[in-house]
C-alpha positions as CSV (number, residue, x, y, z in Angstrom):
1,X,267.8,-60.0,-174.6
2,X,265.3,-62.3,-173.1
3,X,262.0,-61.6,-171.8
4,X,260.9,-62.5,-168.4
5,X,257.1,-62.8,-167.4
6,X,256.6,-61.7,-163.8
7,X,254.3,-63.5,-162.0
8,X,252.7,-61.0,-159.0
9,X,250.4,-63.3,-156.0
10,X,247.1,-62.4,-155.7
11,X,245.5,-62.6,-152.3
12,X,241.9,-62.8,-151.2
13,X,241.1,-61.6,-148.0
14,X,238.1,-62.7,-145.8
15,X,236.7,-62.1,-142.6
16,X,236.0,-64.2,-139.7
17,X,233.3,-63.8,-136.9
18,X,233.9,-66.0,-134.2
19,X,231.7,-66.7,-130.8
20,X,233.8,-67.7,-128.1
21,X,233.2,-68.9,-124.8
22,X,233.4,-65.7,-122.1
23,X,236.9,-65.5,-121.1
24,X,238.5,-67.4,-123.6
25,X,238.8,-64.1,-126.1
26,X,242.3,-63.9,-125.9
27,X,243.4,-67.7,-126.1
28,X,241.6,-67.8,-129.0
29,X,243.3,-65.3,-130.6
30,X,247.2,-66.0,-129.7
31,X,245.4,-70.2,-131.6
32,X,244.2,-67.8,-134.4
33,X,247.4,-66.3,-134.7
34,X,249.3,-69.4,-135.2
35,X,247.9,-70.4,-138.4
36,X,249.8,-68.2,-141.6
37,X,246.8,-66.9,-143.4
38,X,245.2,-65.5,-140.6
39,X,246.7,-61.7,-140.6
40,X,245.3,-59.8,-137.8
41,X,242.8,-60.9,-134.9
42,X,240.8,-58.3,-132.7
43,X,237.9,-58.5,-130.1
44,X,235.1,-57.0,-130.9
45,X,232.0,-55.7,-129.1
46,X,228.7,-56.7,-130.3
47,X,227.1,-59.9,-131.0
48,X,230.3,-61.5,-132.1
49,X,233.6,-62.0,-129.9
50,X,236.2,-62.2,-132.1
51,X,237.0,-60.6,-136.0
52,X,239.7,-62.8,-137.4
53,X,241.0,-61.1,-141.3
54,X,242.6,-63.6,-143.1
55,X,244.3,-63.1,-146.4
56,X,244.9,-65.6,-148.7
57,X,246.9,-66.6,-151.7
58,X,244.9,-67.5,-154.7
59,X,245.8,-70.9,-156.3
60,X,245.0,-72.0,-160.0
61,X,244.3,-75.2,-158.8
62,X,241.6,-74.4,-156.0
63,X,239.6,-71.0,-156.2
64,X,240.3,-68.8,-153.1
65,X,236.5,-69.2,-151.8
66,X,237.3,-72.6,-151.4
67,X,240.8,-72.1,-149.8
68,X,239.0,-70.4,-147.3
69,X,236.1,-72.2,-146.6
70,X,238.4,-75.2,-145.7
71,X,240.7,-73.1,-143.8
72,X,237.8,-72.1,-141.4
73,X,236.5,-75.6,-141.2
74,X,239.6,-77.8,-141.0
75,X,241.4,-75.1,-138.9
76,X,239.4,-72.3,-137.4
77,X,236.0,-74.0,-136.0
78,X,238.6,-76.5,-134.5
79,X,240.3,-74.2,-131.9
80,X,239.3,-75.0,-128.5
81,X,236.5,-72.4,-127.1
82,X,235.3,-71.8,-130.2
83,X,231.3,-71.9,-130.5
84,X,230.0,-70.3,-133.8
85,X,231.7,-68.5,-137.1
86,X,230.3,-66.6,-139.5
87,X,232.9,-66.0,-142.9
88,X,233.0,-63.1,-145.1
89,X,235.0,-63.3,-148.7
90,X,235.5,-60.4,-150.1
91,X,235.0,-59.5,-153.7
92,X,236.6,-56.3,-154.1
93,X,239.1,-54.5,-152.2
94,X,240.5,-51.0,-152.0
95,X,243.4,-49.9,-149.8
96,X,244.6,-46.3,-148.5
């Protein structure tokens, strides 16, 4: 009988602080929303606007890091209203 290797995706997930300009909050978000990795979008109080969580597969040709990096610069940082980001990879991730 033959054997079969199952190949599981591994995600990285990462989180977005974004500055937007005052009343734009929820434009942003319906833009942020539009591009696949980006999983969930919230408004935030506090010194930031906007807490994008993205989650993105891992590739073995490009380390996730960099997946995301270029995701928030060719993408993210390029939606209108959008002032500042500040990005967050995580390492290690636990789940309820």
């Amino acid at each position: 009988m033959p054997r079969y290797q199952v190949i599981v995706p591994v995600f990285q997930k990462a989180f977005v602080l974004l500055k937007v300009v005052p009343g734009h909050e929820r434009e942003v978000i319906g833009n942020l929303l539009k591009i696949p990795d980006v999983v969930e979008a919230h408004v935030v109080p506090g010194d930031w606007d906007v807490l994008a969580v993205i989650s993105s597969q891992k590739e073995v040709l490009m380390p996730s890091d960099e997946k995301v990096y270029r995701l928030v610069m060719d993408k993210i940082q390029k939606i209108k209203h959008i002032q500042d980001t500040n990005t967050m990879v995580s390492q290690f991730s636990q789940s309820k």
